[in-house]
C-alpha positions in Angstrom: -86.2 -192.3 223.1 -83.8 -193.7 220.5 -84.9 -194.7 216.9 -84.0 -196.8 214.3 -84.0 -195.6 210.5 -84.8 -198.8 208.4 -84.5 -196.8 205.0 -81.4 -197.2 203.8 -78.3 -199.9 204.9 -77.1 -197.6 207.1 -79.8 -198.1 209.7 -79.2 -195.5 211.8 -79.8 -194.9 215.2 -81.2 -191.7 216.0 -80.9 -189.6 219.5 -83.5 -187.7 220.0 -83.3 -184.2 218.3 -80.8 -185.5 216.2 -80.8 -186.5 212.3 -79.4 -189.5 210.3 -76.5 -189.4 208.1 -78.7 -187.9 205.4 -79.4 -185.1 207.7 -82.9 -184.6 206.7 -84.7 -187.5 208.4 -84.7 -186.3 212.1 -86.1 -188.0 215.7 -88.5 -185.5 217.0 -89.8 -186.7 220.4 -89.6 -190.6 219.6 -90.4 -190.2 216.4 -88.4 -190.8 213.1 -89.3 -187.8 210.5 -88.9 -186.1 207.4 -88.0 -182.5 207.5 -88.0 -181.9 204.0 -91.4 -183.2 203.0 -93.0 -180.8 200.1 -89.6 -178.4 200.6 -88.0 -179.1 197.3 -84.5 -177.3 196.6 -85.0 -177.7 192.9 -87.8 -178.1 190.7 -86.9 -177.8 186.9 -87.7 -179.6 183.6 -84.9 -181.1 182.0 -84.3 -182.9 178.8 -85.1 -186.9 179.5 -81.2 -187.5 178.4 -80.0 -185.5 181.0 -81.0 -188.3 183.2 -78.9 -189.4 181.7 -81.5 -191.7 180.0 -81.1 -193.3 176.2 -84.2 -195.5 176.2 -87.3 -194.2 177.5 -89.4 -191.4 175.9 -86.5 -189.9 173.8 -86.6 -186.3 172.8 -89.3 -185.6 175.7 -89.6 -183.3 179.1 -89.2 -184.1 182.7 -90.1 -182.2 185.5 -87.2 -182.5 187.9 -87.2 -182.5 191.5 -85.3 -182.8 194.5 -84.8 -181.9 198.3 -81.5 -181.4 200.3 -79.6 -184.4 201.7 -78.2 -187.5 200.8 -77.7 -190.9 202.4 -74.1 -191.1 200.8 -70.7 -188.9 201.2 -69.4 -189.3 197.9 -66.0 -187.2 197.2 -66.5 -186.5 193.9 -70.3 -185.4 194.2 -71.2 -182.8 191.9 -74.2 -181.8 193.4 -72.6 -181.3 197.0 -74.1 -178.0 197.5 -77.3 -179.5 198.3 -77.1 -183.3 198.2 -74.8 -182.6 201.9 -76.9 -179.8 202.9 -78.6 -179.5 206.2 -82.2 -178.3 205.8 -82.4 -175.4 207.7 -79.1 -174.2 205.9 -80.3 -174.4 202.5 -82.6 -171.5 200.6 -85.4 -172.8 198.6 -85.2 -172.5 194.7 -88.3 -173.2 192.8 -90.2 -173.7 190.0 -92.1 -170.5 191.3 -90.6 -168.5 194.2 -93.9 -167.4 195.0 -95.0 -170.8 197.0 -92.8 -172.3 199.4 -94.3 -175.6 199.8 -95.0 -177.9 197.0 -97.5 -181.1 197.6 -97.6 -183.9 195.4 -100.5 -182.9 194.3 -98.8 -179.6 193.3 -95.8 -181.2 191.3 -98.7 -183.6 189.4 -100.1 -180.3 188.3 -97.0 -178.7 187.4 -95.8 -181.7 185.3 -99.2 -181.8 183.3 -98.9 -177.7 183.0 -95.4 -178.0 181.2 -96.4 -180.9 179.3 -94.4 -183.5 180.2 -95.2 -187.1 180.3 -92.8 -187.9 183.4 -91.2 -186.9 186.6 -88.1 -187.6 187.6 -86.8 -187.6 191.2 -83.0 -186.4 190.7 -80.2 -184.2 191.5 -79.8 -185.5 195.3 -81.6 -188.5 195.9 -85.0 -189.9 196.0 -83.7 -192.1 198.5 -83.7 -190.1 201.1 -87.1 -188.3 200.5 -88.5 -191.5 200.1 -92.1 -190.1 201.7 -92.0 -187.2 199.2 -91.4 -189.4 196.2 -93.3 -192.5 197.1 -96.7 -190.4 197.5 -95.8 -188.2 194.4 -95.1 -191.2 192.7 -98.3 -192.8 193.1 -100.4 -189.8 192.8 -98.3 -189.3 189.1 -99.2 -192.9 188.5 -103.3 -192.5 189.2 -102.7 -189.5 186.7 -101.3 -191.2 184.0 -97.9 -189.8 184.1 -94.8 -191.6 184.1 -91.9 -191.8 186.7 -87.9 -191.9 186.8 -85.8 -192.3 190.0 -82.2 -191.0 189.4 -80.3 -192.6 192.1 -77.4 -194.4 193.8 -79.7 -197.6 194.6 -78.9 -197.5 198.8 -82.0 -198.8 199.9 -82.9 -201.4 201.9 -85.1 -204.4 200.0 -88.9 -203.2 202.1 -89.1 -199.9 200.9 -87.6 -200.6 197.9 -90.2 -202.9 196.8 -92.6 -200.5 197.6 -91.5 -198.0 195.5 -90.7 -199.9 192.5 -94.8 -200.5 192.1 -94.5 -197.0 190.8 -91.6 -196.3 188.9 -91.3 -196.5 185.0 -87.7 -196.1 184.8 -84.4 -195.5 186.9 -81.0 -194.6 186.0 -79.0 -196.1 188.8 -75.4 -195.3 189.4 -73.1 -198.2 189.9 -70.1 -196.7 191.2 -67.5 -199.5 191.3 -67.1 -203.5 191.7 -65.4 -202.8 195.4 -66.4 -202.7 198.7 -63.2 -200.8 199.0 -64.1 -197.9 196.6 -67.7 -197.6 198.0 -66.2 -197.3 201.5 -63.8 -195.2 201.3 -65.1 -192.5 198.0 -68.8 -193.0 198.9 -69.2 -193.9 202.7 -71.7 -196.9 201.5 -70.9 -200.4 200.8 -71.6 -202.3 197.2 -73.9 -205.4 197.5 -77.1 -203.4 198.6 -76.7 -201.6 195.3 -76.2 -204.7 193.2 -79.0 -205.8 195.5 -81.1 -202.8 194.0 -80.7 -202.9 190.8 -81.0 -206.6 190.4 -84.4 -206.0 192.4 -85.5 -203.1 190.1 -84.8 -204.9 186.6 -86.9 -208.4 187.8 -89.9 -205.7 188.7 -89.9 -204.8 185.2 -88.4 -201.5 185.9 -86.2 -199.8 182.9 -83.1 -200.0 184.2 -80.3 -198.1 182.8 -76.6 -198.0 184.3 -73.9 -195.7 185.4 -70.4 -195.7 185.9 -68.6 -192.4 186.4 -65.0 -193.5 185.7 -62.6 -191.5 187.9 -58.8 -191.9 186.5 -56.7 -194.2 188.7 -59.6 -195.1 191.2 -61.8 -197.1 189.2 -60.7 -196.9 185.6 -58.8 -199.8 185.0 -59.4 -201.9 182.3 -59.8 -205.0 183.9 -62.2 -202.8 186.8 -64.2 -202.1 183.8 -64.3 -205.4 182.8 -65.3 -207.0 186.1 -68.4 -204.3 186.3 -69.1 -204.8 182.4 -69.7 -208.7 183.1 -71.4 -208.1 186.2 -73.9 -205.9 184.3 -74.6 -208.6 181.8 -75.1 -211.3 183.9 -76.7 -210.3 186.4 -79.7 -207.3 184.3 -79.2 -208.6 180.5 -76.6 -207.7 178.0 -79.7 -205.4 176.9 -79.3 -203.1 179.9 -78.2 -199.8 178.6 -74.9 -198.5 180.3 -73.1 -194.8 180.3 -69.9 -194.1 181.3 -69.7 -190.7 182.1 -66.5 -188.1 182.0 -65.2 -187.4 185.8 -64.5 -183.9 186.4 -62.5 -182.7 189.5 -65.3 -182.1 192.3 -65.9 -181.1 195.9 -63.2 -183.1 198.1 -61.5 -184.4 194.9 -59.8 -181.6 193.1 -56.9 -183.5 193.0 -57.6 -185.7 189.9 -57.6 -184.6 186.3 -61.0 -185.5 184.5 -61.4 -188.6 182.5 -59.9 -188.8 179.1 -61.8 -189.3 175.8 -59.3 -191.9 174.9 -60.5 -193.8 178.6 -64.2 -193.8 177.8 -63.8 -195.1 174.6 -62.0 -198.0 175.5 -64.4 -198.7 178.3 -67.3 -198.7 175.7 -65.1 -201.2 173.4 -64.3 -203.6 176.5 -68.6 -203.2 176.8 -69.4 -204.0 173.8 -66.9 -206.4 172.8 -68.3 -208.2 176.6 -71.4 -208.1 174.7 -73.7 -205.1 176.0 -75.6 -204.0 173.2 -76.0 -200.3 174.1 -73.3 -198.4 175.7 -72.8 -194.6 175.6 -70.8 -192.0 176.8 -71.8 -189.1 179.3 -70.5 -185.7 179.9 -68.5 -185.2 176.7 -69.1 -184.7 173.0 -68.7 -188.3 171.5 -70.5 -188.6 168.1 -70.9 -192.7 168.2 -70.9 -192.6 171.9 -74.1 -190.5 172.1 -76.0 -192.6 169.2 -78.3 -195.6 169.8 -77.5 -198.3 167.0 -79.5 -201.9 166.3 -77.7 -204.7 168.1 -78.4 -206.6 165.2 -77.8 -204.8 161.9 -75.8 -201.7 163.1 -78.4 -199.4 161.7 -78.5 -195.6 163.4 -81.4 -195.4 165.5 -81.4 -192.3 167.8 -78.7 -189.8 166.4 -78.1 -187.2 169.2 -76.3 -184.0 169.9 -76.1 -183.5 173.6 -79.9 -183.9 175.2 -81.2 -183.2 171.3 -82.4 -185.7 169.6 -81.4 -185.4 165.8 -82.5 -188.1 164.2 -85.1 -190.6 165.9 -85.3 -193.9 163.2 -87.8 -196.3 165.5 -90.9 -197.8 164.0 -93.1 -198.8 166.9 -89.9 -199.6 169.4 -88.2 -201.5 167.0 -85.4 -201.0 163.9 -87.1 -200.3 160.4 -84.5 -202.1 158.8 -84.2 -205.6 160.4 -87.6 -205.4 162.6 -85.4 -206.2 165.8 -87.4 -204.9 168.8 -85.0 -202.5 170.7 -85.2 -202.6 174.7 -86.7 -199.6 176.3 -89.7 -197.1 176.7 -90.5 -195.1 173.5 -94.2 -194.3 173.8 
């Protein structure tokens, strides 16, 4: 018998034996599984700003996690190794390579053993081990700890909702302002996305944006513009966003990666559109890495890479003007 995935936009329709596009969620005799429930690829603790996120818990741990598959195609994918794995392809590599499978229970106690305050569901996306994350979140919620989905936001509204009762945080990628680019570089489509994060920020989520800016496909200024507006309008002009340096990838090898001289300019057209905090990823940028007040300018969070140098905040907010700063710091 045939089944329908109601997970992600796609909505695939499964033959029996077969997987979905993401390749890990499988029919099996009428049923619609996960096969990579507790099988992690990757279990690691990372530097919260490798997130990448600016606003939540600076300077702090996160155990990392993800398993194989993805529900998108994207050309550019860095992670393609896994993210378009099939499962039974793909060797395990964990935290310990003693145990093979992890519970939530197990990655609870792991987080609390390596003293970090959060999890964060990452690499591929949590999308498409929604089981695995939605019970680990929860469980990580009873505890205490905190939680961070890392993710391209192609979900479907039900499941969504769901999961949001449990997440802290979420870096969210928002790939382009065209049903165009999302088709043809991602195999996806754009509105469920804007549908996601609009979604995630109005359940009180910390929402941070972003935009990997890949010369002459979605770099223009005026394509920077329309997204930069969109932002604003539509999550708060408080909503912090990164633009992140391209580097040639998987099935596009063809392009050179982004120029500094790009990413600063998309920061200016930000800020000048009035976002308040707007960084840039995947390249040394000394005022591109640095949290400032909104208000009086003043350096808040001074950073070198994922290290935090300098970290200014008085109880969330700047110790020179008092202006309360958006995000998590506690």
């Amino acid at each position: 018998m045939r089944v329908q995935c109601e997970l992600c936009p796609k909505n695939c329709v499964i033959d029996p034996g077969q997987s979905g596009e993401c390749r890990v969620r499988v029919n099996i005799d009428g049923t619609l599984r996960t096969v990579v429930y507790g099988y992690p690829c990757s279990i690691n603790v990372d530097p919260v700003e490798k997130k990448p996120l600016a606003h939540f818990l600076p300077g702090t741990g996160i155990l990392s996690i993800a398993t194989v598959g993805c529900n998108l195609h994207c050309r550019n994918c860095q992670n393609w190794e896994i993210s378009q794995a099939n499962p039974e392809e793909m060797p395990a590599v964990f935290y310990s390579r003693q145990k093979l499978f992890w519970s939530p229970q197990d990655l609870v106690d792991i987080t609390r053993r390596a003293n970090c305050p959060s999890l964060a569901y990452t690499y591929t996306d949590p999308i498409v081990y929604y089981e695995y994350t939605y019970d680990t979140a929860k469980l990580a919620h009873e505890a205490g700890l905190r939680n961070v989905l890392v993710t391209a936001g192609y979900i479907n509204p039900e499941p969504w909702k769901r999961l949001l009762r449990f997440v802290d945080a979420a870096n969210i990628d928002l790939k382009a302002m065209t049903d165009e680019f999302y088709r043809e570089i991602c195999s996806a489509t754009l509105k469920p996305v804007l549908n996601a994060l609009v979604l995630a920020k109005a359940k009180g989520v910390l929402v941070e944006v972003t935009n990997l800016l890949i010369p002459t496909l979605n770099d223009k200024p005026e394509q920077i513009r329309e997204l930069v507006r969109w932002v604003k309008a539509n999550l708060g002009g408080e909503t912090p966003l990164h633009f992140s340096r391209f580097f040639p990838r998987y099935k596009m090898l063809n392009l050179p990666p982004t120029s500094l001289e790009t990413l600063n300019l998309a920061r200016q057209i930000a800020m000048a559109e009035g976002l308040q905090y707007v960084y840039i990823g995947n390249i040394a940028d000394k005022e591109g890495q640095n949290t400032y007040c909104p208000a009086c300018k003043a350096l808040l969070l001074e950073r070198s890479g994922y290290t935090i140098l300098q970290n200014n905040l008085k109880n969330g907010a700047c110790p020179k003007c008092g202006n309360q700063i958006y995000g998590v710091w506690k």
